[in-house]
N, CA, C and O atoms as a GROMACS GRO file, in nm:
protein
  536
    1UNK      N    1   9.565  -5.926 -10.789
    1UNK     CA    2   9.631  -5.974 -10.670
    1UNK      C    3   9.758  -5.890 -10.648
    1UNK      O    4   9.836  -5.861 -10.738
    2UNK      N    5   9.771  -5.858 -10.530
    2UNK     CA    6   9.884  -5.753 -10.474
    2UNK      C    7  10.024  -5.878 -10.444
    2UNK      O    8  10.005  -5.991 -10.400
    3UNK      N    9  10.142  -5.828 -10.474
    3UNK     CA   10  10.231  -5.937 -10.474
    3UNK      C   11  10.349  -5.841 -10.322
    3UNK      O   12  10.378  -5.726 -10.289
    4UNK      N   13  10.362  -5.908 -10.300
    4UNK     CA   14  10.500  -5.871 -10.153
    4UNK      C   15  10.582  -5.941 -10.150
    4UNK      O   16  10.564  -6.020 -10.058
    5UNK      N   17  10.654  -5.955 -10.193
    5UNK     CA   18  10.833  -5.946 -10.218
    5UNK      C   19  10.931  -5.919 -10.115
    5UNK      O   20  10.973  -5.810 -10.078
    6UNK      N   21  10.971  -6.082 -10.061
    6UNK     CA   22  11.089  -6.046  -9.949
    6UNK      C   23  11.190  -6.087  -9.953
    6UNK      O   24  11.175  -6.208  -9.970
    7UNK      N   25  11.322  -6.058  -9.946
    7UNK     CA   26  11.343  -5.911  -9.882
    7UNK      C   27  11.357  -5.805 -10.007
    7UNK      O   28  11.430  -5.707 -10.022
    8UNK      N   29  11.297  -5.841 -10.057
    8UNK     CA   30  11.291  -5.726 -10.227
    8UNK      C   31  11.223  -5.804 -10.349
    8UNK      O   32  11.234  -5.926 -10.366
    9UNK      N   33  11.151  -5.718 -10.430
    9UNK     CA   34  11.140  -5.773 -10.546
    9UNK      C   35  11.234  -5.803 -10.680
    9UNK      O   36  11.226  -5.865 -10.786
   10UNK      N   37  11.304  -5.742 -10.626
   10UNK     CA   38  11.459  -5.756 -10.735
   10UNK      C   39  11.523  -5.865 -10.665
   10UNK      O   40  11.572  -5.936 -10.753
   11UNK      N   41  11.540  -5.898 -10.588
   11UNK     CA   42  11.612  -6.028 -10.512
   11UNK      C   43  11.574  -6.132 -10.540
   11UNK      O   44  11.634  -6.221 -10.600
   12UNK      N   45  11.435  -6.131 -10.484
   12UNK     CA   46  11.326  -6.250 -10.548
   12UNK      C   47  11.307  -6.333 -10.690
   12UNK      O   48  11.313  -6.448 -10.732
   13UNK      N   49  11.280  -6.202 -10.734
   13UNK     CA   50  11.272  -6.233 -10.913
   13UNK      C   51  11.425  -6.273 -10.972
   13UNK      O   52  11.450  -6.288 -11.092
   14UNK      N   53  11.504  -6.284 -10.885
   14UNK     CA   54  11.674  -6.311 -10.945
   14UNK      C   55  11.632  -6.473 -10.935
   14UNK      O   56  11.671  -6.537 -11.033
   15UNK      N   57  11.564  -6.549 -10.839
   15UNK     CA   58  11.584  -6.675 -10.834
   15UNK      C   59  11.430  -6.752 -10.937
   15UNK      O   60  11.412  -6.870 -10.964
   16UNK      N   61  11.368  -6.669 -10.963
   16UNK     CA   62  11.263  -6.703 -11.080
   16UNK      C   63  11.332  -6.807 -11.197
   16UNK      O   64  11.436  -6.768 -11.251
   17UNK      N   65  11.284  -6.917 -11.230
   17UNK     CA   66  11.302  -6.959 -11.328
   17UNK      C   67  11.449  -7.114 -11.312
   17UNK      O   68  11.498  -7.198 -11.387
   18UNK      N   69  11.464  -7.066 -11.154
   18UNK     CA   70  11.588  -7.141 -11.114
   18UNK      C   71  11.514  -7.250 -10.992
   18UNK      O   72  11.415  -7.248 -10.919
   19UNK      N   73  11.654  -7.366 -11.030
   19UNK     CA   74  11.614  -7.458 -10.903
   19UNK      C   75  11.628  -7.483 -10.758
   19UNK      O   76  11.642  -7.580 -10.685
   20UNK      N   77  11.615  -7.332 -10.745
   20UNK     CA   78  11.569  -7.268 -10.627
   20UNK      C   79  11.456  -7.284 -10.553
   20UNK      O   80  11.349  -7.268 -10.612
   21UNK      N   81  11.455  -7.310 -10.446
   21UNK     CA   82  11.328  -7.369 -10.399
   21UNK      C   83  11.283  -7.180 -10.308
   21UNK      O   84  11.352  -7.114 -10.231
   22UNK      N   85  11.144  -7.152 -10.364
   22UNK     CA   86  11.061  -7.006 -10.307
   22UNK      C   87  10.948  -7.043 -10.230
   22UNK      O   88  10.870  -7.136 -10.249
   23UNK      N   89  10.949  -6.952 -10.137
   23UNK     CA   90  10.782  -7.014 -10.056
   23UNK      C   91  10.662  -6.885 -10.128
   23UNK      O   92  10.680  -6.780 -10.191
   24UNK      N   93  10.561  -6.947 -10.087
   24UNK     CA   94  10.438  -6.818 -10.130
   24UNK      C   95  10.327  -6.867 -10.038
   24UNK      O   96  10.285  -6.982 -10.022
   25UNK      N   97  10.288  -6.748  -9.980
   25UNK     CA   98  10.183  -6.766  -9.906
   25UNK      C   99  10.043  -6.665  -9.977
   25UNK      O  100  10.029  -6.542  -9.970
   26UNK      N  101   9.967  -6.750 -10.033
   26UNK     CA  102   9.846  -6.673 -10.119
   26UNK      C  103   9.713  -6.668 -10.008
   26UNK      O  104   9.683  -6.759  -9.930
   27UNK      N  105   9.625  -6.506 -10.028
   27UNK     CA  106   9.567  -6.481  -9.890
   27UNK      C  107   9.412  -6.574  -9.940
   27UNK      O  108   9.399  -6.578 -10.062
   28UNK      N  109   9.351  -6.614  -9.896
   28UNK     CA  110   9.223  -6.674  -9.899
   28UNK      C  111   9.133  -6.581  -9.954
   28UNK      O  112   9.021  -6.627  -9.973
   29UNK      N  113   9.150  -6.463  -9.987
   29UNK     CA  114   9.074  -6.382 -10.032
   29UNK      C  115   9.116  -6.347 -10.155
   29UNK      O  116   9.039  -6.272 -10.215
   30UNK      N  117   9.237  -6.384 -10.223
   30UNK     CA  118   9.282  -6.368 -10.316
   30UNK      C  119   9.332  -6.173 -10.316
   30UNK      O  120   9.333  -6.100 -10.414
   31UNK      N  121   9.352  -6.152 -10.233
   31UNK     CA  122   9.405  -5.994 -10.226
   31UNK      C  123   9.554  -5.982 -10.222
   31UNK      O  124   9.600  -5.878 -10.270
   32UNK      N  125   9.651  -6.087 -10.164
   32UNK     CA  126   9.761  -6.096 -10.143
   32UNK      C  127   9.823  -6.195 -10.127
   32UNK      O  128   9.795  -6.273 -10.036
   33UNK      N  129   9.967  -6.224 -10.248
   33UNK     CA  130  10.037  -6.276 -10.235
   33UNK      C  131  10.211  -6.275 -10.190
   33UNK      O  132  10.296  -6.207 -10.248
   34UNK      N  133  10.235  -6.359 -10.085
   34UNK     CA  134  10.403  -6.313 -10.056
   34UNK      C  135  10.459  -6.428 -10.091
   34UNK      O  136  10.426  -6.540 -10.053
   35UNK      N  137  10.574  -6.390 -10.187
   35UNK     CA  138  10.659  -6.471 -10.198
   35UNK      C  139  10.820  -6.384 -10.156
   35UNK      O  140  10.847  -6.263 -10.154
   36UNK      N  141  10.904  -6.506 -10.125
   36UNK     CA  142  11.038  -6.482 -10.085
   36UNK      C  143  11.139  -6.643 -10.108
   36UNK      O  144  11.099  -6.760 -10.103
   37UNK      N  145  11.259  -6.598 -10.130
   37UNK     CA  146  11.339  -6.753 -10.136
   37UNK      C  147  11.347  -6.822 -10.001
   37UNK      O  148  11.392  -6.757  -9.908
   38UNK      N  149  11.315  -6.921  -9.986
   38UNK     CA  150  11.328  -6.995  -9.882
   38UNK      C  151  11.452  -7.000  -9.787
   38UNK      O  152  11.435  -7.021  -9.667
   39UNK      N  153  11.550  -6.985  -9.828
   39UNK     CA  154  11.677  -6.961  -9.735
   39UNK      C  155  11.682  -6.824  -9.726
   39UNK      O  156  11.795  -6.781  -9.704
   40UNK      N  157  11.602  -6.749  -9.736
   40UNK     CA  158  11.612  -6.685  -9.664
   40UNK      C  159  11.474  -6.630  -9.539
   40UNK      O  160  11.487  -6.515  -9.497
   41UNK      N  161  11.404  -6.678  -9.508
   41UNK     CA  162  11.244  -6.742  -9.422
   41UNK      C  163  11.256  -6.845  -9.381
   41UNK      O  164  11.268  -6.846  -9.258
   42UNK      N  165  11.259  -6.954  -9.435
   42UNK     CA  166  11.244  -7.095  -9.374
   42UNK      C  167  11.115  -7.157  -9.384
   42UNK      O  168  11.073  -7.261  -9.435
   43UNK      N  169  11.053  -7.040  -9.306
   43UNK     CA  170  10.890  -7.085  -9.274
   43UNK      C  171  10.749  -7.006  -9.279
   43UNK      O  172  10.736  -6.908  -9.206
   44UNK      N  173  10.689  -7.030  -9.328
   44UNK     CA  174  10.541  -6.972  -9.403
   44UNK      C  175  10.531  -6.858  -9.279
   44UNK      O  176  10.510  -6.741  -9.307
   45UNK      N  177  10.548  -6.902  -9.143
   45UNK     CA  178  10.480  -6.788  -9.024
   45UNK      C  179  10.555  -6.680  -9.053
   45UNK      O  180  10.508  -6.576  -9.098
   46UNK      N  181  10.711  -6.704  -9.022
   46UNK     CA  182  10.812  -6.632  -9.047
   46UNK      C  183  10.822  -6.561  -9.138
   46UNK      O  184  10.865  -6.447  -9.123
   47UNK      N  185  10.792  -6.599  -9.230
   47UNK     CA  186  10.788  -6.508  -9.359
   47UNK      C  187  10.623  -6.349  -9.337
   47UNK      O  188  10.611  -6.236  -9.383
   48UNK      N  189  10.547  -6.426  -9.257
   48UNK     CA  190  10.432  -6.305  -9.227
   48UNK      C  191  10.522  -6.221  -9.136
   48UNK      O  192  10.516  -6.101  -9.162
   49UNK      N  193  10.587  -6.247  -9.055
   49UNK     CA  194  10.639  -6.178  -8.963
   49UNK      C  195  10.710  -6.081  -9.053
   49UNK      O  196  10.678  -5.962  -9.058
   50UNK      N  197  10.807  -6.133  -9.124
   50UNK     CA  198  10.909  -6.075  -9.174
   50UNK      C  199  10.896  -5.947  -9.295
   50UNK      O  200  10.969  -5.859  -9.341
   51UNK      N  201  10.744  -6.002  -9.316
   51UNK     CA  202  10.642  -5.864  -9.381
   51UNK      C  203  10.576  -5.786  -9.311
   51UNK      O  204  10.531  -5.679  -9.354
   52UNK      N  205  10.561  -5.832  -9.188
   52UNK     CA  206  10.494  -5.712  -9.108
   52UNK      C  207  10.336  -5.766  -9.067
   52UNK      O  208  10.251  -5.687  -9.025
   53UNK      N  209  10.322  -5.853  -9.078
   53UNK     CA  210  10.183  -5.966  -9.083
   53UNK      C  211  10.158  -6.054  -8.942
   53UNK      O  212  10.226  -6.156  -8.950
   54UNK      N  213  10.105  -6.050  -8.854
   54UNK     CA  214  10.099  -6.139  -8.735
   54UNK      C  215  10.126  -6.261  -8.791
   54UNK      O  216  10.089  -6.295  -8.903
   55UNK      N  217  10.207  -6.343  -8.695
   55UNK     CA  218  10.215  -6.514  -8.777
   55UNK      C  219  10.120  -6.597  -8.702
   55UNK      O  220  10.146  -6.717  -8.718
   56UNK      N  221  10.015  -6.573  -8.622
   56UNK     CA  222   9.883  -6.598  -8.589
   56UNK      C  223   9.807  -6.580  -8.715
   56UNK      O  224   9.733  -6.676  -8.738
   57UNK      N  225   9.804  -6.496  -8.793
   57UNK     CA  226   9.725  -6.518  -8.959
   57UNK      C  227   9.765  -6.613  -9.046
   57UNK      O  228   9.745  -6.601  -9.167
   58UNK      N  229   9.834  -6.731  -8.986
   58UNK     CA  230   9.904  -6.807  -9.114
   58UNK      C  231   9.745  -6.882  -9.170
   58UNK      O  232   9.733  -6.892  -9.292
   59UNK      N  233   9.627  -6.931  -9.080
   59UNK     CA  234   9.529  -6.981  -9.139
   59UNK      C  235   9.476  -6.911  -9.239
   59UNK      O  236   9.397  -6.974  -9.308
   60UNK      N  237   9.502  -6.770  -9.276
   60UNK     CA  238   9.418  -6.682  -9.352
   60UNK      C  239   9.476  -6.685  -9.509
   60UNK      O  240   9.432  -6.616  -9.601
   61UNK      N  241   9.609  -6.801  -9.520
   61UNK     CA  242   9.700  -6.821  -9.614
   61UNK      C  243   9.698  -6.934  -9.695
   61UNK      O  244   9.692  -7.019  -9.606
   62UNK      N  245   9.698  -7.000  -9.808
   62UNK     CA  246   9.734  -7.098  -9.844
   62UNK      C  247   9.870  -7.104  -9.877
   62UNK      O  248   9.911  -7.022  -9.959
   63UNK      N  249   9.963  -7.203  -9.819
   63UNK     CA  250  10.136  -7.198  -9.814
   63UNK      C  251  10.194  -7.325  -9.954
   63UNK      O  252  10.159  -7.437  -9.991
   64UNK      N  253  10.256  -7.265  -9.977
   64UNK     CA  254  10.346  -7.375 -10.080
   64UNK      C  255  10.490  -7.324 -10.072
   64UNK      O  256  10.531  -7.228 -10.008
   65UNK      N  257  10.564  -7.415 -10.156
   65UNK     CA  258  10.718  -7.380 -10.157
   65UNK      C  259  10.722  -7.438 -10.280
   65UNK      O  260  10.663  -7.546 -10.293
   66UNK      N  261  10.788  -7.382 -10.390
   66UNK     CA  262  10.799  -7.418 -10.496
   66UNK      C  263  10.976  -7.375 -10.574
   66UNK      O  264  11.067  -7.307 -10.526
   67UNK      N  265  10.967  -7.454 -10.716
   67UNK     CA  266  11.076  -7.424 -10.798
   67UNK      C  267  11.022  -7.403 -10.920
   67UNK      O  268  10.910  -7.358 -10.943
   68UNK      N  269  11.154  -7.456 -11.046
   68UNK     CA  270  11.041  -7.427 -11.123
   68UNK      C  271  11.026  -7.543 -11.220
   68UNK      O  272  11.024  -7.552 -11.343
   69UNK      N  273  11.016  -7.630 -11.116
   69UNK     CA  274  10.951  -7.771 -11.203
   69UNK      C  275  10.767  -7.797 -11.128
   69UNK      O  276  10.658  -7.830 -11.176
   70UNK      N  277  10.817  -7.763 -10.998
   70UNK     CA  278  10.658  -7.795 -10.912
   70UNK      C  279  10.648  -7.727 -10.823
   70UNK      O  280  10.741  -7.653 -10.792
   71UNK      N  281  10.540  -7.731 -10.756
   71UNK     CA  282  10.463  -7.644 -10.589
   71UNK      C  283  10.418  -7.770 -10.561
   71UNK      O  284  10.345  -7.844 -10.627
   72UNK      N  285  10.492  -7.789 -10.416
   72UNK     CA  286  10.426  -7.841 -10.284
   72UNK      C  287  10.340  -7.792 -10.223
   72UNK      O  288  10.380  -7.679 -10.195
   73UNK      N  289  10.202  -7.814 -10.165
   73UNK     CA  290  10.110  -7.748 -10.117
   73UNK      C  291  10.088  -7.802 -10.012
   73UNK      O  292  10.019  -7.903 -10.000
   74UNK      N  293  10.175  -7.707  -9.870
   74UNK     CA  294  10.112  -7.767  -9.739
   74UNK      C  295   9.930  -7.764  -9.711
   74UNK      O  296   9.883  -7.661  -9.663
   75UNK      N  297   9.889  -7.814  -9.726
   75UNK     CA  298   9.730  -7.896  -9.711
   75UNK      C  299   9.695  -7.854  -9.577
   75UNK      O  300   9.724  -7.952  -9.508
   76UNK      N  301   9.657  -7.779  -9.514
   76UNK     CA  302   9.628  -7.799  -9.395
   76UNK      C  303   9.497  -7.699  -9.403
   76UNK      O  304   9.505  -7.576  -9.398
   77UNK      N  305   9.362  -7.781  -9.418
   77UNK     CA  306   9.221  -7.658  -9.385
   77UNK      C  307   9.200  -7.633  -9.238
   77UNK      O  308   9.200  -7.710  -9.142
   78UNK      N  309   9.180  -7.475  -9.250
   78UNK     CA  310   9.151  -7.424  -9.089
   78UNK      C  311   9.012  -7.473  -9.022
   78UNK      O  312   8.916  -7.470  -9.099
   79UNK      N  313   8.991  -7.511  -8.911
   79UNK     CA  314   8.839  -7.541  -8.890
   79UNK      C  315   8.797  -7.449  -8.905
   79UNK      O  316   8.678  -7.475  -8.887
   80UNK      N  317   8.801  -7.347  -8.927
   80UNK     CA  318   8.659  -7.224  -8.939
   80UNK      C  319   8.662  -7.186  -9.093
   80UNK      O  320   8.604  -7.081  -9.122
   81UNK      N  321   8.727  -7.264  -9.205
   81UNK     CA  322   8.738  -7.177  -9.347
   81UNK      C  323   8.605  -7.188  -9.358
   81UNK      O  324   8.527  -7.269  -9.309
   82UNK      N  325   8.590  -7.092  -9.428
   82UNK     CA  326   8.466  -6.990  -9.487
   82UNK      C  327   8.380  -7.054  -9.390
   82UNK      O  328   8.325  -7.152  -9.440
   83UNK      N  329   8.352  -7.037  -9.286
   83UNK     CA  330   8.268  -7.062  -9.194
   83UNK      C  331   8.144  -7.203  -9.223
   83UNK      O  332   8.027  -7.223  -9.190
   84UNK      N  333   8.258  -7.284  -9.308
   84UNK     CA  334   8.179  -7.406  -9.330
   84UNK      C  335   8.148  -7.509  -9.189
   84UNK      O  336   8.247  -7.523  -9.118
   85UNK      N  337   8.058  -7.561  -9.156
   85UNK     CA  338   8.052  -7.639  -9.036
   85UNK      C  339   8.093  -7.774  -9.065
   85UNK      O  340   8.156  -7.840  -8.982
   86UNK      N  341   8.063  -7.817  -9.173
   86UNK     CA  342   8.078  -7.997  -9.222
   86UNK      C  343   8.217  -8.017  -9.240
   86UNK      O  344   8.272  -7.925  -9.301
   87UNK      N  345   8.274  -8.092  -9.213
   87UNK     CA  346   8.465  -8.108  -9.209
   87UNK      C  347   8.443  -8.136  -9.349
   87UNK      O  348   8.491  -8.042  -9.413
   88UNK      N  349   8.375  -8.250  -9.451
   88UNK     CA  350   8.372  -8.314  -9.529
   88UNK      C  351   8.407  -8.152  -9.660
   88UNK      O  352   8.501  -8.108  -9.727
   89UNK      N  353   8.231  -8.111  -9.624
   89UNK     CA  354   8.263  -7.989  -9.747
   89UNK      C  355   8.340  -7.905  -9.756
   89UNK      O  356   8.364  -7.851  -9.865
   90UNK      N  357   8.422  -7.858  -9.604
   90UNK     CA  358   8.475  -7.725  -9.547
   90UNK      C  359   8.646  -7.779  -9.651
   90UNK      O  360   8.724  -7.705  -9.711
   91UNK      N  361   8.650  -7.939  -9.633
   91UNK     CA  362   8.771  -7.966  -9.705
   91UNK      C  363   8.790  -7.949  -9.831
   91UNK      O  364   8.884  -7.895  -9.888
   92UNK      N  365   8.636  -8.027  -9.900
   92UNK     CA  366   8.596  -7.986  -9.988
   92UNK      C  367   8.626  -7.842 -10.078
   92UNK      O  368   8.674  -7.809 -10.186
   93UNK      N  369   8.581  -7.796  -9.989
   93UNK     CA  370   8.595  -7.623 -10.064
   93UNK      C  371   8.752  -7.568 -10.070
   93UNK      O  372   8.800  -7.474 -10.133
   94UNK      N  373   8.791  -7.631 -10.012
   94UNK     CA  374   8.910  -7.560  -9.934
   94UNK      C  375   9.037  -7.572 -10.011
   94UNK      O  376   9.129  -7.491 -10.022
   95UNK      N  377   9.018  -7.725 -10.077
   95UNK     CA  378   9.073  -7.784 -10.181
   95UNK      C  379   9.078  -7.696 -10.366
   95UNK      O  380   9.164  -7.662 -10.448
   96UNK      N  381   8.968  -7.694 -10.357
   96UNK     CA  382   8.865  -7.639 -10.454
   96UNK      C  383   8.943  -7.502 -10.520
   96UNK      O  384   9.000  -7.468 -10.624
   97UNK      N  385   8.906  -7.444 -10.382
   97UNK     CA  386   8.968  -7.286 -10.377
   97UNK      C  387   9.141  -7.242 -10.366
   97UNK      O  388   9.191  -7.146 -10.425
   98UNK      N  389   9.212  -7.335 -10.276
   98UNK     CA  390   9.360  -7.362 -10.300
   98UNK      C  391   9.355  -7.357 -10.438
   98UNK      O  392   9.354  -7.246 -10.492
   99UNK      N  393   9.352  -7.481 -10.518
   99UNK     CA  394   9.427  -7.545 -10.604
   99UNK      C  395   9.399  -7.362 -10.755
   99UNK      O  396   9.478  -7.313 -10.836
  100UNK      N  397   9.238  -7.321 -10.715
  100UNK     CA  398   9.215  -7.238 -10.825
  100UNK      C  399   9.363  -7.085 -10.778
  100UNK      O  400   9.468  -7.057 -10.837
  101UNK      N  401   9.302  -7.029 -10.660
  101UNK     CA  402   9.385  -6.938 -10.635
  101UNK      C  403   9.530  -6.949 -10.622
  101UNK      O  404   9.598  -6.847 -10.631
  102UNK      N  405   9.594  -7.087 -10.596
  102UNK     CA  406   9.762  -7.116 -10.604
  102UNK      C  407   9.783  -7.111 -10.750
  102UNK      O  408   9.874  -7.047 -10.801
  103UNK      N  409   9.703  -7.174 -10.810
  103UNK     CA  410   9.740  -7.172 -10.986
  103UNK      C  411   9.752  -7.030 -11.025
  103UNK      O  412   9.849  -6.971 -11.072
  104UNK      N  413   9.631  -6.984 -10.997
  104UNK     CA  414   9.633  -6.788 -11.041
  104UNK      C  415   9.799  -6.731 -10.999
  104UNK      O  416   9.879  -6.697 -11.087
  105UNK      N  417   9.830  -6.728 -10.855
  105UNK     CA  418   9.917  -6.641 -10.819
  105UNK      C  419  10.071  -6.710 -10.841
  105UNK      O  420  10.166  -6.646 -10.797
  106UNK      N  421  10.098  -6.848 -10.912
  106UNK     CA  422  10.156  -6.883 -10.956
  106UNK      C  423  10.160  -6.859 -11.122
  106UNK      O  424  10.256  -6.812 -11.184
  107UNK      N  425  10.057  -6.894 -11.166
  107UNK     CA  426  10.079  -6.805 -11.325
  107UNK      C  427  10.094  -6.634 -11.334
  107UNK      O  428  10.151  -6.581 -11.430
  108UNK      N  429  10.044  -6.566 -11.234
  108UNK     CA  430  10.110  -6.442 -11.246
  108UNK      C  431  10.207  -6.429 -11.247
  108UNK      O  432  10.229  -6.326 -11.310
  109UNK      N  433  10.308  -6.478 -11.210
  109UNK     CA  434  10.458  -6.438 -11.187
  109UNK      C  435  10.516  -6.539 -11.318
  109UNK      O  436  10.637  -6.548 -11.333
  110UNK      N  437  10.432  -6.607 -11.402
  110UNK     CA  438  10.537  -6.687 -11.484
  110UNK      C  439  10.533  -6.845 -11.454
  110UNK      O  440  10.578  -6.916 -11.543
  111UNK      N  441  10.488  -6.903 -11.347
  111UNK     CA  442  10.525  -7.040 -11.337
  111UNK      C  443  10.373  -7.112 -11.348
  111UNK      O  444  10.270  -7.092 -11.285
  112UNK      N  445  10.415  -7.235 -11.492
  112UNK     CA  446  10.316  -7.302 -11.478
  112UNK      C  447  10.362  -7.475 -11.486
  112UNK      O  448  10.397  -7.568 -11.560
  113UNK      N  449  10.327  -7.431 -11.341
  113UNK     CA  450  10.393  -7.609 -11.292
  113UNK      C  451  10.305  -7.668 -11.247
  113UNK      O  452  10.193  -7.618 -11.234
  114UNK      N  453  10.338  -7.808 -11.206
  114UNK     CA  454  10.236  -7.934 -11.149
  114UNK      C  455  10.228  -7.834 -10.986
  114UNK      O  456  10.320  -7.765 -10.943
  115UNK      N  457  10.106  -7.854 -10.926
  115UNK     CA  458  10.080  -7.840 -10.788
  115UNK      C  459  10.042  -7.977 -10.704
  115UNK      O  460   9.945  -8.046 -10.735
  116UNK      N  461  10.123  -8.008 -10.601
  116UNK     CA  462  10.132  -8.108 -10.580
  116UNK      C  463  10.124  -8.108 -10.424
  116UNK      O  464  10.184  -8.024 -10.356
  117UNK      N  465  10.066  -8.180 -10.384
  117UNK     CA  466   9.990  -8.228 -10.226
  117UNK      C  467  10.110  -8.333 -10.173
  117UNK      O  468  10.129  -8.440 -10.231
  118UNK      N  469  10.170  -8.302 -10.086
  118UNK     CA  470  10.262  -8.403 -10.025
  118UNK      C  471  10.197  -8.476  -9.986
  118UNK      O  472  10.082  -8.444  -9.954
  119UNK      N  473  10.251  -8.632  -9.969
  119UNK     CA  474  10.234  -8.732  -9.875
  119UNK      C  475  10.146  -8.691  -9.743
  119UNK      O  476  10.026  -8.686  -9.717
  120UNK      N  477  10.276  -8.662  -9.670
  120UNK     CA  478  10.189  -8.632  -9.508
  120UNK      C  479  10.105  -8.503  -9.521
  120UNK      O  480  10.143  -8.402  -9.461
  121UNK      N  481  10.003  -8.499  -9.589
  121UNK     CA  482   9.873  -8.417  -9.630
  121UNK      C  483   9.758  -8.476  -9.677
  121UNK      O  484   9.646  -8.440  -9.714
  122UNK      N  485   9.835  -8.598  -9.663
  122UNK     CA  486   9.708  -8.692  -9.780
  122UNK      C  487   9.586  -8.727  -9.642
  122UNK      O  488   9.474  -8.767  -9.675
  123UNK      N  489   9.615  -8.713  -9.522
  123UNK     CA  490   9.445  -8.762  -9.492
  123UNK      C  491   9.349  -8.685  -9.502
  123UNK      O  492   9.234  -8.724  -9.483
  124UNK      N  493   9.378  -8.563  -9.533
  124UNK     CA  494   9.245  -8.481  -9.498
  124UNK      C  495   9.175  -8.544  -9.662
  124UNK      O  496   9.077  -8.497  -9.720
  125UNK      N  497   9.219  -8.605  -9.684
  125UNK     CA  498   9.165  -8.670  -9.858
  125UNK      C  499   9.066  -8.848  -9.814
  125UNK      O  500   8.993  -8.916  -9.886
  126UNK      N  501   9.107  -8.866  -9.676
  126UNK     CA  502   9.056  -8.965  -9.625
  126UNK      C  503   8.979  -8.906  -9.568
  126UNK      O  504   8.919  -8.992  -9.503
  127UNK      N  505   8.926  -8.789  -9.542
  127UNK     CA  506   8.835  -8.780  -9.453
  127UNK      C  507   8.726  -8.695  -9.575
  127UNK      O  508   8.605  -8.691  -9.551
  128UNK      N  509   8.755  -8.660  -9.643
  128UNK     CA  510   8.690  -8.624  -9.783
  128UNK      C  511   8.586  -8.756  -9.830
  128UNK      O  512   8.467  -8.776  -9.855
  129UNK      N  513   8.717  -8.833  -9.824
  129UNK     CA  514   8.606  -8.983  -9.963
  129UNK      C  515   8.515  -9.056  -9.815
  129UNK      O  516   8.421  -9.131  -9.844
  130UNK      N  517   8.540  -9.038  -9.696
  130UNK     CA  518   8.414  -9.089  -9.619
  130UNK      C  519   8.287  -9.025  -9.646
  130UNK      O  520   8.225  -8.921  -9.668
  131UNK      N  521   8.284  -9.177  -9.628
  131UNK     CA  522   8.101  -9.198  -9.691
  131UNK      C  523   8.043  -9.128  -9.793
  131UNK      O  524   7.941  -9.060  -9.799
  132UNK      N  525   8.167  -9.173  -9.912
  132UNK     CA  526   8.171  -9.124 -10.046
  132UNK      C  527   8.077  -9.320 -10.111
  132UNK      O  528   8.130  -9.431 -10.102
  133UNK      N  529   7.964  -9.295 -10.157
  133UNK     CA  530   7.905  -9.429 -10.228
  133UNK      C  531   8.008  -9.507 -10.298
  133UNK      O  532   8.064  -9.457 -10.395
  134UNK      N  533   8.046  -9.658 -10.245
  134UNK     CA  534   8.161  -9.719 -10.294
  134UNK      C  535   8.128  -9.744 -10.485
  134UNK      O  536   8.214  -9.798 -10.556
   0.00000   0.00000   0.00000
C-alpha cells in the first residue's frame, strides 16, 4: 500500500503516537492510503483535494479519523460498491472489506487500536440484520 502524507511525511509522523486526532482515507482497492492531522484538513473530501485527488472520489475511500487509543470509521457504503446490487450484501461486503483494509493500513504505520463505528452509522447495521432468521 502506497502511503501520502499531508502536508509532509515528517509533519505527519511528528503527531504519531500522540493524542492527536489524524484522518486517513484508505482506497477500496487497497493501493492508497492518505493520512494527514486533522487540523490541518478538517475533512476526508478536503484532504483529496489537498493531494491533488477530485473530492467527487471520496466514495472510492474508506474515511476514519483516529488517535492513538482508537479509529472512528465514518460508515457510509456507496450504492454502486463493487457493483453489488442487494443493499443487504453490498453492506455486507463493504463492512467486511473496511474493517480488513482499515486494520492493514493502520498497522502499517504502527497503530493497533480498537476500530470503531460511531453511533450515527449504526443503521446501515439495521438494514444488514433485516430479515436476518430471529
Amino acid at each position: 500500500m502506497e502511503f501520502v502524507y499531508y502536508p509532509s511525511q515528517e509533519e505527519v509522523k511528528r503527531y504519531f503516537g500522540t493524542d492527536e486526532i489524524l484522518m486517513m482515507l484508505v482506497s477500496h482497492d487497497e493501493e492508497k492510503a492518505i493520512v494527514a492531522p486533522s487540523a490541518e484538513t478538517v475533512e476526508h473530501h478536503t484532504l483529496l483535494a489537498q493531494v491533488g485527488i477530485r473530492e467527487t472520489e471520496i466514495d472510492r475511500y474508506f474515511r476514519i479519523v483516529f488517535d492513538n487509543t482508537a479509529a472512528d470509521w465514518t460508515f457510509v457504503c456507496p450504492a454502486d460498491y463493487r457493483g453489488i446490487k442487494d443493499k443487504q450484501k453490498r453492506i455486507a461486503e463493504f463492512y467486511k472489506d473496511g474493517f480488513r483494509c482499515i486494520s492493514q493500513a493502520l498497522a502499517e504505520i504502527g497503530y493497533f487500536i480498537e476500530l470503531r463505528i460511531p453511533k450515527r452509522y449504526r443503521r446501515h447495521f439495521d438494514i444488514m440484520s433485516d430479515g436476518l432468521p430471529e
